[in-house]
C-alpha positions as CSV (number, residue, x, y, z in Angstrom):
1,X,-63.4,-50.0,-20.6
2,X,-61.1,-52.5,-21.3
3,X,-59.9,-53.3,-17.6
4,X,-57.0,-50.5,-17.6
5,X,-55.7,-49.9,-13.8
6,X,-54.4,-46.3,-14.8
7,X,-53.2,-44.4,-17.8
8,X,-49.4,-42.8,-18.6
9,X,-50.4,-39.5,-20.1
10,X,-47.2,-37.4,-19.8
11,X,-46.8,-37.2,-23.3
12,X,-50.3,-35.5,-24.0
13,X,-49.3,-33.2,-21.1
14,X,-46.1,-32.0,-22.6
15,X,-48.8,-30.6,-25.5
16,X,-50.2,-28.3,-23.3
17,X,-50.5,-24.4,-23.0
18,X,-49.5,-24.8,-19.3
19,X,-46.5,-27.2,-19.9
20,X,-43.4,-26.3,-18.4
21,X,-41.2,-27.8,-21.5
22,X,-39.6,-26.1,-23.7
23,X,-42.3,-24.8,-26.9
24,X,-40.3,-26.5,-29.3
25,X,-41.1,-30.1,-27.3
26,X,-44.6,-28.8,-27.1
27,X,-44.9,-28.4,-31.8
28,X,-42.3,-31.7,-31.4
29,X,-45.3,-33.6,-29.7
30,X,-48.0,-32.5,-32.2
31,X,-46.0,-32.8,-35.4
32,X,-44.7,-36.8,-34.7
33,X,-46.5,-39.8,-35.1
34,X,-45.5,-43.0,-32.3
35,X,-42.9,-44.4,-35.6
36,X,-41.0,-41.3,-35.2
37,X,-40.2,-42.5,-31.5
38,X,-37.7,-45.2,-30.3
39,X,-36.4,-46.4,-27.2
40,X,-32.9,-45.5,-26.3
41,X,-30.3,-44.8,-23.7
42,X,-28.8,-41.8,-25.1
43,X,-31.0,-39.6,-23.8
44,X,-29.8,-40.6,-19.8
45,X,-26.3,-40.9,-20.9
46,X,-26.7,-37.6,-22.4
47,X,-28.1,-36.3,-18.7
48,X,-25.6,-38.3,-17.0
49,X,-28.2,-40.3,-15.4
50,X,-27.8,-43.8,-14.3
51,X,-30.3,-46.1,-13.8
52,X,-29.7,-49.6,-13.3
53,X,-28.8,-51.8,-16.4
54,X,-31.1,-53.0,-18.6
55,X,-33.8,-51.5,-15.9
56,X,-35.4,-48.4,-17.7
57,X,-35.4,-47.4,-21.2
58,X,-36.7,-43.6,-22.3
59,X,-39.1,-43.8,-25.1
60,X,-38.0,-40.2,-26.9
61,X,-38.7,-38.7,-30.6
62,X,-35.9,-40.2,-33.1
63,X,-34.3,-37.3,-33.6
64,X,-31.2,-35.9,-35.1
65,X,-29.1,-36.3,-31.3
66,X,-30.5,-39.5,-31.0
67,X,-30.1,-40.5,-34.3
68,X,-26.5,-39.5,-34.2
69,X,-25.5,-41.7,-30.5
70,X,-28.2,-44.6,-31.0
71,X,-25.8,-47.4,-31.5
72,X,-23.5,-46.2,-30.3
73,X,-23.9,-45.6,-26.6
74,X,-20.4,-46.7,-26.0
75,X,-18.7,-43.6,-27.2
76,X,-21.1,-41.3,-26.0
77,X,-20.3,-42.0,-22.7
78,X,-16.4,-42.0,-22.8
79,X,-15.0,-38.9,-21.4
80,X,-14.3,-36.0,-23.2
81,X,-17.0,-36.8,-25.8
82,X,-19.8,-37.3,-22.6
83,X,-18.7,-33.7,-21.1
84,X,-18.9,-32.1,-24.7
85,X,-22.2,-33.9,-25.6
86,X,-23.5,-33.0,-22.5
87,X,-23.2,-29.6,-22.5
88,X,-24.6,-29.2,-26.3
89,X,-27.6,-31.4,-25.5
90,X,-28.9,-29.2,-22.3
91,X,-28.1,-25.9,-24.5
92,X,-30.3,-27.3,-26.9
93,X,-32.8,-28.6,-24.3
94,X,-33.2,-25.2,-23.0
95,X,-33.1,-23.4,-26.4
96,X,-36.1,-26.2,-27.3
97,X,-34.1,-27.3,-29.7
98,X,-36.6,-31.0,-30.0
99,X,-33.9,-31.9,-33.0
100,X,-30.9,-31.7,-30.8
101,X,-31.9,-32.9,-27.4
102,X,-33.7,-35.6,-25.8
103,X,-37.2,-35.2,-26.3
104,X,-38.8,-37.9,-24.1
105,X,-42.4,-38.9,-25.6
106,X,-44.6,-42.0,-26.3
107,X,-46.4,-43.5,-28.9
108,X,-49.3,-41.8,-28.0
109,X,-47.8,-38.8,-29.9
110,X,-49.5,-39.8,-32.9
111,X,-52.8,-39.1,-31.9
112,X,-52.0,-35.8,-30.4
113,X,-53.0,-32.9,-32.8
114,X,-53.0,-29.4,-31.2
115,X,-51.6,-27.7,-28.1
116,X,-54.3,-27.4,-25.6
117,X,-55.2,-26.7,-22.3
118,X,-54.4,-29.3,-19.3
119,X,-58.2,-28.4,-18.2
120,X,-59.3,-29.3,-21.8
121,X,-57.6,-32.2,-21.9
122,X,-58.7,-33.6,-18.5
123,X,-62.3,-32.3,-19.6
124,X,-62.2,-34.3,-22.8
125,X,-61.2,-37.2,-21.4
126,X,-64.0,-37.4,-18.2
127,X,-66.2,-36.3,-21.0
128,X,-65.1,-39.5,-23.4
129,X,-64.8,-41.9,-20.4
130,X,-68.9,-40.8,-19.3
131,X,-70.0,-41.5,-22.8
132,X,-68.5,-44.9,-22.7
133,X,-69.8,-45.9,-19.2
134,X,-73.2,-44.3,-20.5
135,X,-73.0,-47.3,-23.4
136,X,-71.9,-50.0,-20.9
137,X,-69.9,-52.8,-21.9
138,X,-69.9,-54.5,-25.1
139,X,-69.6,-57.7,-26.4
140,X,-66.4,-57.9,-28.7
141,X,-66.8,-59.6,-32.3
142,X,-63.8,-61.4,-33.8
């Protein structure tokens, strides 16, 4: 309604039954609110992915991994500490371990309150987008 193109709404789709992340992402989504997320490289230094500099930045849930290497990106990446890191980040990522991992997430998480289906979801949100077309557009009041 407000001239949006599209919508990013991977992080409401983590919090569904049909999700294939780990459940503990799934109760991670639900329980944060968008404070309890920060934008960080740790996360793709973790993975050992490289994008190009200053390119892309993961929004993910401030956490006690990222919490730990924010800051200091640096020494995350030097070898053996990467390798090490590494492999206890995608044990916990697997495990769903959303304390120890990179749990990749927006701000939108704060308005996310239960674990539904994707069919719900979608539903709910052709149902909300009728009812505003139905009201046509508004004049907004300063």
């Amino acid at each position: 309604m407000l001239g949006a193109d599209g919508v990013l709404i991977g992080t409401r789709f983590i919090a569904t039954a049909e999700s294939g992340a780990p459940h503990g992402f799934r109760e991670a989504v639900v329980a944060a609110d968008g404070d309890r997320t920060i934008k960080t490289t740790t996360v793709d230094i973790a993975r050992n992915y490289h994008w190009p500099t200053g390119e892309f930045v993961a929004r993910v849930l401030n956490n006690r991994f990222v919490a730990a290497w924010h800051g200091r990106e640096d020494q995350l990446a030097e070898e053996p500490t990467l390798t090490a890191q590494g492999r206890l980040y995608w044990e916990a990522f697997h495990a769903g371990d959303a304390e120890n991992t990179g749990v990749l997430m927006g701000e939108a998480a704060g308005v996310i309150q239960s674990v539904e289906s994707a069919a719900r979801v979608i539903e709910d949100m052709v149902g909300q987008a009728e009812r505003l077309l139905a009201d046509g557009p508004r004049r907004i009041v300063d």
